[in-house]
N, C-alpha and C positions, 0 to 999 in steps of 0.2 A: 504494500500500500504506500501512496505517496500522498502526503498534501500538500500541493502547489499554491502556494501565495507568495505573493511579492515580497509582501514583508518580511518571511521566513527563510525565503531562499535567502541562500549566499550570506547568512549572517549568523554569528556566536548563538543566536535565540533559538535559531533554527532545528542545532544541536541538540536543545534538549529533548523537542519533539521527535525527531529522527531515533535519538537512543531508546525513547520512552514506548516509542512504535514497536522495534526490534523487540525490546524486552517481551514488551504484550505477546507475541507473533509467537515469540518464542518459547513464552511461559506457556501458551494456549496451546501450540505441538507437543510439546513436553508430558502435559498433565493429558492429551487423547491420546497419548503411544502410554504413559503408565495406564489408563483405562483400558487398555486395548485396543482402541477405537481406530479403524482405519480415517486417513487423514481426511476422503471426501463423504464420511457420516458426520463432521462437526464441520462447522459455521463459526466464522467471525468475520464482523462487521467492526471497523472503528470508523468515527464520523466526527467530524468538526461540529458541534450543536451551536457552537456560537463564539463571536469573535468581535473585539472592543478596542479600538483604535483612543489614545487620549495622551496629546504630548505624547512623552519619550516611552510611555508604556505602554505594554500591550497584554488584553485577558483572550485568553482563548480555554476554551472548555469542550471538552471530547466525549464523548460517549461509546461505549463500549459493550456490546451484545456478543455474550460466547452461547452457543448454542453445540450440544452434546447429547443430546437426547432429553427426553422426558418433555415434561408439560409447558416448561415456562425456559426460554435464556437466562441466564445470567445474564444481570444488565448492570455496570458499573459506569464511571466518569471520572474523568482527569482533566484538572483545573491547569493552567499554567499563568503567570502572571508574573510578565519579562519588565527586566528596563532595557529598551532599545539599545542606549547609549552603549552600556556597558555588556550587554548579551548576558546577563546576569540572569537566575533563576530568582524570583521574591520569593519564599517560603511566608506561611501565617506566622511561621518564630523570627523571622527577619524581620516582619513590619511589623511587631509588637516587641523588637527587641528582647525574645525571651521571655519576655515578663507574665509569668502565671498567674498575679493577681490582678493584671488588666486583662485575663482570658478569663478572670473569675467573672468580672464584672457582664464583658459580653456575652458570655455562658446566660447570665440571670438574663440578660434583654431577651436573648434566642429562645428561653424558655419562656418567660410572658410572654410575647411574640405569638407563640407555636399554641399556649393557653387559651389568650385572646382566640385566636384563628378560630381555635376547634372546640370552642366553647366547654371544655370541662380540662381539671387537672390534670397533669398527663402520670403517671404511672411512674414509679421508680424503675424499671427498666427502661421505660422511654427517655427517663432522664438521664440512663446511665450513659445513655449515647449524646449527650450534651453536655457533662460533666466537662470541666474546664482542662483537656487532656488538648495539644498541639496535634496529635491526629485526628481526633473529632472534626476541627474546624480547617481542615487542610485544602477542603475546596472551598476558593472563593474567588470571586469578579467584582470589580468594582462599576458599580451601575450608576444611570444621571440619581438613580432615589438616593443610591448608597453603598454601602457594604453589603455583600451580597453572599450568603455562605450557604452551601450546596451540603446535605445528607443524604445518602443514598438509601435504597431501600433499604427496609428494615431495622437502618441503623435508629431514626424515630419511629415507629410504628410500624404496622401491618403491612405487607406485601400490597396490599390492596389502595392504601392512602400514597403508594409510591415513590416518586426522588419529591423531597422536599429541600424547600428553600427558605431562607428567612434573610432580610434586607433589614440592617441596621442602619436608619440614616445619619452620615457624614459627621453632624454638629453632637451626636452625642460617642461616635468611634475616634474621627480626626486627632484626640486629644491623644488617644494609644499608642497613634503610629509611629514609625520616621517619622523626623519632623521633613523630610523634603519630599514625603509622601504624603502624608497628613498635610500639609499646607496645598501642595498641589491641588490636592482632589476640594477642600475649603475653597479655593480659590474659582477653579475650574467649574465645579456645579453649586 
């Protein structure tokens, strides 16, 4: 599989997409030759689901369908959120500089947030997938609303409620970040 964008080619950012593809491709042959699975009984699709141009930085977010038999794919997603300049990967622990008591704070908004929505409490398993952990909030895009952090199935809820998202706006995240990320995006939207 190839994904062809301008922006990607021919630059440092491009790389992480490229290796992250492989990996996928290769973890997916891997786990159908330990099942047994001849290669053309399993399916994989990866797909660009969306992509956000702003200044020097760039969101793109993937989706991921492995299909091996039975009722339903496996359906994942991978976030990536570059700085042009540098060809640098952002991580959630990069723009929060580590700090696990401003992922505590955001943690409590994504859960009211997710409350609000769905109008009753959510469940101490549903929470334990929001608990203020750097891989919990590892997908995210920066949207004009806000912070934008991506769960995937079942990590909140029933297979059925499917990839959930929750958008924190700007004026109450901004203060988390880098400050030359947190200013930009203040700035910006």
């Amino acid at each position: 599989m190839t994904i062809d964008s301008p922006v990607l080619r021919n630059s440092k950012a491009g790389s992480y997409v490229a290796e992250w593809i492989e990996k996928v491709k290769a973890d997916f042959i891997a786990d159908g030759a330990a099942a047994g699975m001849a290669a053309t009984e399993n399916t994989l699709e990866i797909s660009l689901a969306g992509h956000k141009e702003f200044g020097p930085y760039l969101n793109l977010k993937f989706s991921v369908e492995e299909y091996m038999g039975g009722a339903h794919p496996e359906v994942t997603m991978q976030t990536f959120f570059l700085d042009m300049r540098t060809g640098k990967l952002i991580t959630i622990e990069n723009l929060l500089y580590g700090n696990k008591r401003n992922l505590g704070i955001i943690s409590k908004y994504v859960i009211n947030i997710l409350e609000e929505r769905r109008g009753y409490a959510l469940t101490p398993l549903e929470k334990q997938g929001l608990a203020p952990y750097f891989n919990n909030y590892r997908y995210f895009a920066f949207t004009r609303s806000g912070l934008c952090f991506y769960f995937p199935v079942y990590q909140t809820g029933a297979r059925g409620e499917g990839e959930q998202s929750v958008i924190i706006e700007y004026r109450l995240v901004s203060k988390f970040m880098r400050p030359d990320i947190g200013s930009f995006v203040t700035i910006v939207y």
